[in-house]
Rosetta silent file (secondary structure, phi, psi, omega in degrees, C-alpha in Angstrom):
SEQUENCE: XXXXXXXXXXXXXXXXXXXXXXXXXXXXXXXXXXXXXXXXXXXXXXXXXXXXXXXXXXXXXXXXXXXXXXXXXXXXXXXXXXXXXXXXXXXXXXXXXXXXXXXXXXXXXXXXXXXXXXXXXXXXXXXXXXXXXXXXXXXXXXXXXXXXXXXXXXXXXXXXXXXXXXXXXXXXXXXXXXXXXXXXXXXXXXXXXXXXXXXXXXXXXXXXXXXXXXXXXXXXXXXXXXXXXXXXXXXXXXX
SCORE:     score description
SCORE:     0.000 S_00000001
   1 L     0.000  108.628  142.742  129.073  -25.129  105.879 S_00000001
   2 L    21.723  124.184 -160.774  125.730  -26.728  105.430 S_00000001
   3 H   -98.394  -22.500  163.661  124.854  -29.153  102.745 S_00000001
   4 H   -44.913  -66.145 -160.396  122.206  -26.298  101.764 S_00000001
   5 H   -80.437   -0.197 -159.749  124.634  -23.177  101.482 S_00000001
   6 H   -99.977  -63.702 -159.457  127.574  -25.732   99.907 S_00000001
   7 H   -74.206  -11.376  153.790  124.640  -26.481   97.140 S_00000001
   8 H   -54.345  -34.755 -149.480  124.055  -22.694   96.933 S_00000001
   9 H   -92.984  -34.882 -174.866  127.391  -22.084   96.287 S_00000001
  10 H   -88.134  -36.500 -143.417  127.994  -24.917   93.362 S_00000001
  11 H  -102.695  -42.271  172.748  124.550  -23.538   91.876 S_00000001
  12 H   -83.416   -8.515  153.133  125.976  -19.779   91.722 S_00000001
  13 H    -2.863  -91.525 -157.360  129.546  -21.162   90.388 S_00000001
  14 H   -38.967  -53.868  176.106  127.899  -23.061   88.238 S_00000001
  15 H   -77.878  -13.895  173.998  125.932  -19.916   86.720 S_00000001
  16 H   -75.102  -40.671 -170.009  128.953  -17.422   87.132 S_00000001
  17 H   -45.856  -59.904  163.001  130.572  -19.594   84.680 S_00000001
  18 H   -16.195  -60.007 -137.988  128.636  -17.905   81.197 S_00000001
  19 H   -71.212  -58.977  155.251  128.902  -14.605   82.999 S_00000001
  20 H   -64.841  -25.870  177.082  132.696  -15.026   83.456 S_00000001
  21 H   -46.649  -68.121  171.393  133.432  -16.367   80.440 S_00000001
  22 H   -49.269  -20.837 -178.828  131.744  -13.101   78.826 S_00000001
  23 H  -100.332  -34.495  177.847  133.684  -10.453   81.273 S_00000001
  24 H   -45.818  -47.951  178.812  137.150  -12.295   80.191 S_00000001
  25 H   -35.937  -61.898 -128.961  136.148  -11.137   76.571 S_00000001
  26 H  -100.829  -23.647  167.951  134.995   -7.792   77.483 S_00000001
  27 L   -96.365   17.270  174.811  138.033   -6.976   80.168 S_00000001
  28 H   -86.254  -49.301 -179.630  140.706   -8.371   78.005 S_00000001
  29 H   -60.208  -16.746  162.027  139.646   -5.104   75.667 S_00000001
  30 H   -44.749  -62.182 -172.271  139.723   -3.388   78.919 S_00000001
  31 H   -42.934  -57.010  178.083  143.136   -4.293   79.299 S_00000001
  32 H   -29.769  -56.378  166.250  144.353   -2.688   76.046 S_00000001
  33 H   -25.616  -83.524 -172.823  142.904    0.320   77.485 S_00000001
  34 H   -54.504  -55.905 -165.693  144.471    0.221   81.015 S_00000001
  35 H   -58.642  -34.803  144.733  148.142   -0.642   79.006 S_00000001
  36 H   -26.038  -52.536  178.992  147.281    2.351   77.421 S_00000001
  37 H   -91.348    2.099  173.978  146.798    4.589   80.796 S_00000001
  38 L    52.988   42.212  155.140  150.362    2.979   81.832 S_00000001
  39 L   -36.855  114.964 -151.119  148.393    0.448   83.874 S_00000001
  40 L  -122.102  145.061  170.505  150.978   -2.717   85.233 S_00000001
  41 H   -41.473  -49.695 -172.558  149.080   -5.872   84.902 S_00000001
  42 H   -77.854  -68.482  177.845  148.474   -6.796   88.850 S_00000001
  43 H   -24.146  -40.273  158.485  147.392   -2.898   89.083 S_00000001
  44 H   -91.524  -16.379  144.887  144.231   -3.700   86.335 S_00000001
  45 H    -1.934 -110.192 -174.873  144.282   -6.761   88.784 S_00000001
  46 H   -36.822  -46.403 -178.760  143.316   -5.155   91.446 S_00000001
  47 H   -81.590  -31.143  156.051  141.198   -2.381   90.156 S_00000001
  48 H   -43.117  -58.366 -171.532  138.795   -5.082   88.053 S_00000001
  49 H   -33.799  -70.362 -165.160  138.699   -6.775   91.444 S_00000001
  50 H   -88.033   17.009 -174.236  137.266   -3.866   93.016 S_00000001
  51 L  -147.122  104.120 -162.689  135.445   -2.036   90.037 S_00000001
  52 L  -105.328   30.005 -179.732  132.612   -4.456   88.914 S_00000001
  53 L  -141.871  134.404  149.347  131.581   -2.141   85.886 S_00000001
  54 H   -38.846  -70.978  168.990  132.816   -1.903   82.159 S_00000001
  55 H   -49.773  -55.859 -177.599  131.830    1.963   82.311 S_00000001
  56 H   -46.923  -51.013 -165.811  133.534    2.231   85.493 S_00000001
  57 H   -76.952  -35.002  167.307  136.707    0.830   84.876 S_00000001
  58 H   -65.278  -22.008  165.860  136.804    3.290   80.971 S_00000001
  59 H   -57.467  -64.540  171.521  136.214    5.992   83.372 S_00000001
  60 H   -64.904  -12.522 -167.924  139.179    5.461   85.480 S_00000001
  61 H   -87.376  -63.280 -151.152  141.597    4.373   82.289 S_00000001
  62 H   -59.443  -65.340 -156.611  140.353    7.559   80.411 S_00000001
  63 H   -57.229  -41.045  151.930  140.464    9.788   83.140 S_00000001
  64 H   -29.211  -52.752  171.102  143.972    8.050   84.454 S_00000001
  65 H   -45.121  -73.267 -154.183  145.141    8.860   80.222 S_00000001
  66 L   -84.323   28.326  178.534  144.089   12.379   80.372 S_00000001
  67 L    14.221   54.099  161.131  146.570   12.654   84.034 S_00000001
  68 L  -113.215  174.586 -165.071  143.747   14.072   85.614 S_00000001
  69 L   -74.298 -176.719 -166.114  143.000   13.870   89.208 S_00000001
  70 L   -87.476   -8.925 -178.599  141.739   11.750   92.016 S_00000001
  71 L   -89.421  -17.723  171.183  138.592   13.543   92.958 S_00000001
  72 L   -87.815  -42.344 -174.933  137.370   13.732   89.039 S_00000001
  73 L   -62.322  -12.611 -175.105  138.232    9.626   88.759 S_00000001
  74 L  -109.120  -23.036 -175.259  136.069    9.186   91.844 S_00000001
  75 H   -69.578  -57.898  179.364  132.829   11.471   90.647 S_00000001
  76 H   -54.755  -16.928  162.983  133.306   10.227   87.595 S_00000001
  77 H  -104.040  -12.655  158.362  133.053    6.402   88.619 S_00000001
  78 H   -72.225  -23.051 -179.978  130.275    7.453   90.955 S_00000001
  79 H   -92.259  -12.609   95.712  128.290    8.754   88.142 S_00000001
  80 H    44.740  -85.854  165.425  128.841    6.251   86.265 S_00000001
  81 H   -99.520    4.802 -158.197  128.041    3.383   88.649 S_00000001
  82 L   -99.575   35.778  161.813  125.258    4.713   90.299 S_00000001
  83 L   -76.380  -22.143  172.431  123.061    2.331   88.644 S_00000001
  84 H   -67.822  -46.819  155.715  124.368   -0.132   91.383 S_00000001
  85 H   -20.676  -87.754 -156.714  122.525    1.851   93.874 S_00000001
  86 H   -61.029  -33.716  165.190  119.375    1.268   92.499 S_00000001
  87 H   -81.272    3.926 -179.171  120.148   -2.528   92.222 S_00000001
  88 H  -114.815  -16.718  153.732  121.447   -3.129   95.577 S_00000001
  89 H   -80.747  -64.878  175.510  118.197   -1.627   96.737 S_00000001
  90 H   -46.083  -63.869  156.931  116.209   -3.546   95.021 S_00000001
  91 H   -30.210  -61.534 -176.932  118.190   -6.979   96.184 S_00000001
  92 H   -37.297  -44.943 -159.487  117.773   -5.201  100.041 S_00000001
  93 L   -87.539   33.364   75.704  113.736   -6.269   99.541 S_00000001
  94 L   -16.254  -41.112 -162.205  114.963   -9.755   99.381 S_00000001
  95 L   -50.771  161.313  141.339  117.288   -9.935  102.307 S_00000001
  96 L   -87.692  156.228  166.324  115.547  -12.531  105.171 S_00000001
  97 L   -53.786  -37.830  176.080  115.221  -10.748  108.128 S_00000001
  98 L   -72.007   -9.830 -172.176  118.174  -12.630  109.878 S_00000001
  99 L   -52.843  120.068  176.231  120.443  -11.946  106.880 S_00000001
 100 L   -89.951  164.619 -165.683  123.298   -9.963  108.666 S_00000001
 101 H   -46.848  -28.197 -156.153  124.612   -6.621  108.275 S_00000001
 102 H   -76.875  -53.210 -167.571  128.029   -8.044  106.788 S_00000001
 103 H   -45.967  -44.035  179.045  126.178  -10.416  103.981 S_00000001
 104 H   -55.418  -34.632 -167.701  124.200   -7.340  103.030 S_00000001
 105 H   -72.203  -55.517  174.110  127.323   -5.406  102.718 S_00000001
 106 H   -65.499  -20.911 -174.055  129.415   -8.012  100.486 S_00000001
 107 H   -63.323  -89.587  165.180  126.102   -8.826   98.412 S_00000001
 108 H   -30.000  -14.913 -166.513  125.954   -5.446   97.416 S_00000001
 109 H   -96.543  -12.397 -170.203  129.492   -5.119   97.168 S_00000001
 110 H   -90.118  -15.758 -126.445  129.131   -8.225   94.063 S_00000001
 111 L   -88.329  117.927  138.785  126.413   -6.475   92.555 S_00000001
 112 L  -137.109  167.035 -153.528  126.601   -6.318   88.846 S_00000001
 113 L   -25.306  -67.686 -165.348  124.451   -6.077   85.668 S_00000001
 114 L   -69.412  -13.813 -143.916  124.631   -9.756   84.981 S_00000001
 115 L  -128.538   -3.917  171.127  124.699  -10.797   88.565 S_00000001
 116 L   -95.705  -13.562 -147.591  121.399   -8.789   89.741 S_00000001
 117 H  -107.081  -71.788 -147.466  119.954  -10.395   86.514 S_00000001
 118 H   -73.555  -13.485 -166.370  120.814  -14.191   87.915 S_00000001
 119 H  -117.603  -39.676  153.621  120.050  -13.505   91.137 S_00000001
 120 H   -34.719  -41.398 -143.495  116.659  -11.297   91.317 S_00000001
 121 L   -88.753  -14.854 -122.013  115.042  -13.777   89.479 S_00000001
 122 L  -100.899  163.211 -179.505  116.000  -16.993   91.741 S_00000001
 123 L   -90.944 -175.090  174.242  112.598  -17.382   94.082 S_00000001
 124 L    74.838  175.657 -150.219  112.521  -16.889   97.585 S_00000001
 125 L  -101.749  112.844 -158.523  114.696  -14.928   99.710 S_00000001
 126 L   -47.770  128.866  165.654  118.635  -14.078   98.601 S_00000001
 127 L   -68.512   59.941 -151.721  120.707  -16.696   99.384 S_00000001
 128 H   -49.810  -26.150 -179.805  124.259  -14.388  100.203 S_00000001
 129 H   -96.665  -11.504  132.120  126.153  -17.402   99.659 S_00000001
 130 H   -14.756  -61.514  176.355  124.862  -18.017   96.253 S_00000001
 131 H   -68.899  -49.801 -139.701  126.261  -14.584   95.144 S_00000001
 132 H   -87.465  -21.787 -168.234  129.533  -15.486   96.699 S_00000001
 133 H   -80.287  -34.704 -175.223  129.831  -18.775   94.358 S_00000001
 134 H   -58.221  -34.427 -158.069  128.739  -16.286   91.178 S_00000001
 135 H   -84.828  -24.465  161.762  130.689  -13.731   91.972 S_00000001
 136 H   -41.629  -44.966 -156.664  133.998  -15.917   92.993 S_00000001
 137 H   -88.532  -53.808 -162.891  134.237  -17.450   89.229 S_00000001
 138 H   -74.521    2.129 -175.654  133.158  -13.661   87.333 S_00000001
 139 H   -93.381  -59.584 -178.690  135.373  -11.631   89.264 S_00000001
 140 H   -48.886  -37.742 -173.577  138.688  -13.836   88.982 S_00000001
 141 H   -75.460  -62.079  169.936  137.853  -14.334   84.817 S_00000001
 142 H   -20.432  -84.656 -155.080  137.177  -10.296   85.093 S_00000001
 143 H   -58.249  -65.757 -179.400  140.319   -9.228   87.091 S_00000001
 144 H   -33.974  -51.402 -177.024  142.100  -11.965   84.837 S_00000001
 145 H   -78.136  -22.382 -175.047  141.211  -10.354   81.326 S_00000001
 146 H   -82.405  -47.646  172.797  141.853   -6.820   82.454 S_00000001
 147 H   -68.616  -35.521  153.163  145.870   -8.280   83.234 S_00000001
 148 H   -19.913  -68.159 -172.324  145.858  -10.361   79.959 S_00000001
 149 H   -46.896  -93.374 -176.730  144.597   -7.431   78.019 S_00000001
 150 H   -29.566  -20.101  171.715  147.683   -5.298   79.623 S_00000001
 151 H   -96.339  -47.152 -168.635  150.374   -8.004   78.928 S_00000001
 152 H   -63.050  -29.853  169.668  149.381   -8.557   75.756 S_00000001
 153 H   -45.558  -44.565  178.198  149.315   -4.594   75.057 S_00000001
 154 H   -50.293  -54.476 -178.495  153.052   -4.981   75.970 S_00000001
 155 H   -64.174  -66.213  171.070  153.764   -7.549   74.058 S_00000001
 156 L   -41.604  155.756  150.871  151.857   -6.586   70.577 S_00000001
 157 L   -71.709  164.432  177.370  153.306   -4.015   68.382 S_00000001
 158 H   -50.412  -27.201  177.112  152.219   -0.573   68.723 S_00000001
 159 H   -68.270  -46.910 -143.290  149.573   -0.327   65.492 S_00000001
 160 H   -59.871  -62.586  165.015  148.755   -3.489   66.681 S_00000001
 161 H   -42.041  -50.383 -167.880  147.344   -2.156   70.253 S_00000001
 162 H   -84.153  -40.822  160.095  145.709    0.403   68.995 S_00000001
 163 H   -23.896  -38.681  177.154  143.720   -1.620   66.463 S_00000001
 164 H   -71.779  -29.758  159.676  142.390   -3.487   69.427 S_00000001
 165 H    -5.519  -91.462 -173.445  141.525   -0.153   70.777 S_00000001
 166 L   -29.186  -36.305 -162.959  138.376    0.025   68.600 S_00000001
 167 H   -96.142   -0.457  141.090  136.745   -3.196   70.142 S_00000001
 168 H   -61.295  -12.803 -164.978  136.302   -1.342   73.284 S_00000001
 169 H  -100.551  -33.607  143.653  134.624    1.433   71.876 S_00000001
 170 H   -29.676  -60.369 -173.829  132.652   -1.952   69.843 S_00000001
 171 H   -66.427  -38.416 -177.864  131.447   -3.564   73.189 S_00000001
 172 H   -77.393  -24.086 -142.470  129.939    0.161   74.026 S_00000001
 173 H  -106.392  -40.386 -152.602  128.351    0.574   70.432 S_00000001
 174 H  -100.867  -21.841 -177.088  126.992   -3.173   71.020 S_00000001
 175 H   -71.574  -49.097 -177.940  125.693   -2.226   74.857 S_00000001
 176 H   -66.393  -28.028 -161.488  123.807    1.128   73.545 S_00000001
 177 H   -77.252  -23.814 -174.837  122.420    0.097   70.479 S_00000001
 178 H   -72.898  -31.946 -178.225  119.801   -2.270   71.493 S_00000001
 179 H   -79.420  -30.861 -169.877  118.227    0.378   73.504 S_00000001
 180 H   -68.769  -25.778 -173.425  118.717    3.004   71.203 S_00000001
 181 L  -100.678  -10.635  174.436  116.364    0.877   68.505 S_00000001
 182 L  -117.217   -8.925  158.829  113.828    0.404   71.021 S_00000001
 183 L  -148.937  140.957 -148.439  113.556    3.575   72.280 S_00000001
 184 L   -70.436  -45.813  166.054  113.621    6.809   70.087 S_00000001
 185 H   -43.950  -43.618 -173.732  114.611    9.182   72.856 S_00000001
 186 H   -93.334   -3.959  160.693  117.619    7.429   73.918 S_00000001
 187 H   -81.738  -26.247  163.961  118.844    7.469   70.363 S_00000001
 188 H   -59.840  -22.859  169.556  118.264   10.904   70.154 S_00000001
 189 H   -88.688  -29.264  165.717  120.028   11.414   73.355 S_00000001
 190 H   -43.857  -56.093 -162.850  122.829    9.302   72.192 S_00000001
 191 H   -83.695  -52.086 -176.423  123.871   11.511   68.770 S_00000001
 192 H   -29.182  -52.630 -178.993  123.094   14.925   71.365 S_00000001
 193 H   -82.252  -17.465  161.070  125.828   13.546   73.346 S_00000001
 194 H   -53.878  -37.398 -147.520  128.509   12.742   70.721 S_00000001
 195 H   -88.561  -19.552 -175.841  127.737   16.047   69.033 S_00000001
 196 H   -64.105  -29.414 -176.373  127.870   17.702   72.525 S_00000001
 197 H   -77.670  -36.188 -173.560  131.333   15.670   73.317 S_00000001
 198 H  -103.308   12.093  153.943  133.019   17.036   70.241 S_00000001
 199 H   -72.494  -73.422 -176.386  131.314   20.770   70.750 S_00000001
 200 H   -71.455  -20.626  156.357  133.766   20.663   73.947 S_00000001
 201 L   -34.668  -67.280 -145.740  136.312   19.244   72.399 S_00000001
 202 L  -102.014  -23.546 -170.023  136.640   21.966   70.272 S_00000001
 203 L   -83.538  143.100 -169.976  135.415   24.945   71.697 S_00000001
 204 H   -76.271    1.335 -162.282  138.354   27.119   73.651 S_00000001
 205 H   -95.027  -16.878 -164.591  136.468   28.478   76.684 S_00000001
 206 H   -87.426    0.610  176.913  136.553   24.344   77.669 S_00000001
 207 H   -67.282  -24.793 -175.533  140.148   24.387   77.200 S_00000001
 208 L  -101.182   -4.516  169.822  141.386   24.602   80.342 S_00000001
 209 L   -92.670  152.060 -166.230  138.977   21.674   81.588 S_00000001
 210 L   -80.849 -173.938 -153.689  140.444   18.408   81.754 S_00000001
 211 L  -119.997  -10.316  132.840  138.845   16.005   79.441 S_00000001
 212 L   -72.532  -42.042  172.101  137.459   13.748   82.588 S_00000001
 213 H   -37.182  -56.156 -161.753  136.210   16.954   84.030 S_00000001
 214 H   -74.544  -42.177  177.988  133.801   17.756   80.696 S_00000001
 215 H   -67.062  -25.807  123.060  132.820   14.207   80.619 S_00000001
 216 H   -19.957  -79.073 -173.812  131.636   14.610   83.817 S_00000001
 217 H   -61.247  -44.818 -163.269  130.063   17.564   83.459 S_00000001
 218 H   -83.407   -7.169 -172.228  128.047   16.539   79.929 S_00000001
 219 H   -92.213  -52.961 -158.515  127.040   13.172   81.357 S_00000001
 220 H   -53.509  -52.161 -169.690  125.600   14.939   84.491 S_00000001
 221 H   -63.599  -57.935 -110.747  123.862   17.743   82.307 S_00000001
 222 H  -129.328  -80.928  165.423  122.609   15.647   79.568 S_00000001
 223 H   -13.549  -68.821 -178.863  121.009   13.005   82.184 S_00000001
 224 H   -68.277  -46.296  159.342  119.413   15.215   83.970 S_00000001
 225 H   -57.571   -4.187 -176.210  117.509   17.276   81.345 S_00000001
 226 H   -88.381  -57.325 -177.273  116.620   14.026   79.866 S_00000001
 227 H   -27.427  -42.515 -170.297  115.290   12.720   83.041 S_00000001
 228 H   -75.546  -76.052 -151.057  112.924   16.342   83.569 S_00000001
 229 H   -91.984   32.909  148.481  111.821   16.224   80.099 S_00000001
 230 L  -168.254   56.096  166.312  111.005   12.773   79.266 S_00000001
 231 L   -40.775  126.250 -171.427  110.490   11.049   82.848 S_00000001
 232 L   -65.114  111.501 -172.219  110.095    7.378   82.697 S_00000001
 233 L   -37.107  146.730  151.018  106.334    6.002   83.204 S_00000001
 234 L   -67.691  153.900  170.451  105.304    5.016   86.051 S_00000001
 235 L   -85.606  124.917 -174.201  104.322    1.080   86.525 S_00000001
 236 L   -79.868  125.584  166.683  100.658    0.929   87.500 S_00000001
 237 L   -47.833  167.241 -174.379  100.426   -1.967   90.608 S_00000001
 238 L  -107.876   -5.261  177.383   98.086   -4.717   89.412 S_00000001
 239 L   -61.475    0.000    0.000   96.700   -4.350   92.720 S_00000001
């Protein structure tokens, strides 16, 4: 290795550090979750490893809870996640031209909120091994909090667990809200979908759908009519 890509590598650590620090937090309430869904520690391992999203990973716990099946746990973490999509496109207009097929593949494969945020901005043309030092530190602290979270579910008494519950459903309450105050629509879309989640809840013809199924279905629904009726401006070039 290079004395270049070695100081890429120390410089995305070095900035992964924050990032992880901040995912330990936020997947130790994961964990709670997963012990909940009768999750074994190295099993929320493994799936933090490979499921880089908050949303993602309450997708597969709930829908895992509610013993429903593997083709709603995979729609349901594609819909979900597909916000990665749009950021792993956006990173592709970066690439150098010599940047090989593989780099493109794991780069995309690191790609999260925080780690598109640190990495868009840097100038010049993505450095793949840069992502590998960020993503090395926030994945292991990730992976790490979601088995913490799950031993300590074990461990705590039962009231105990479920108290802790609540600061997952906190962390979502603290992601939506900022948006929700800045734009009117997405608060409005916000209470639509609570009142819409506990509408299906309640109503019997929805009885026989599993309770990943409807969440599915109301995220899908409720997206898409927002999207047709209140499409997001375009940005005029400056050009």
């Amino acid at each position: 290795m290079t004395n270049s890509k070695k100081q890429a590598f120390r410089e995305g650590f070095k900035d992964g550090i924050p990032i992880g620090l901040g995912y330990f937090a936020v997947a130790f309430s994961l964990g709670i979750l997963a012990r909940n869904a009768s999750f074994t520690p190295l099993q929320g391992f493994i799936n933090s490893f490979l499921n880089h999203a908050s949303a993602g990973e309450y997708a597969v716990y709930t829908v895992a809870a509610a013993a429903s099946g593997f083709i709603e746990m995979a729609i349901m973490t594609l819909v979900v996640n597909a916000r990665y999509l749009l950021m792993s496109t956006a990173l592709s207009q970066k690439f150098d031209e010599s940047t090989s097929m593989l780099d493109r593949i794991l780069v995309g494969f690191t790609v999260t909120d925080e780690l598109f945020a640190i990495t868009i901005k840097r100038p010049g043309f993505i450095e793949p091994i840069y992502n590998y030092g960020a993503f090395l530190i926030a994945a292991v602290c990730w992976s790490a909090g979601t088995s913490c979270g799950i031993v300590a579910g074990e461990l705590m008494p039962v009231r105990l667990v479920s108290a802790l519950s609540v600061a997952l459903y906190g962390m979502f309450l603290a992601c939506i809200m900022p948006e929700a105050r800045k734009h009117r629509i997405v608060a409005v879309l916000i209470l639509i979908s609570f009142v819409l989640s506990y509408i299906a809840s309640r109503l019997s013809v929805f009885a026989s759908i599993s309770a990943g199924t409807k969440t599915i279905i109301l995220t899908v629904v409720i997206a898409s009519v927002a999207a047709i009726l209140f499409p997001h401006p375009e940005v005029e070039d400056d050009d």
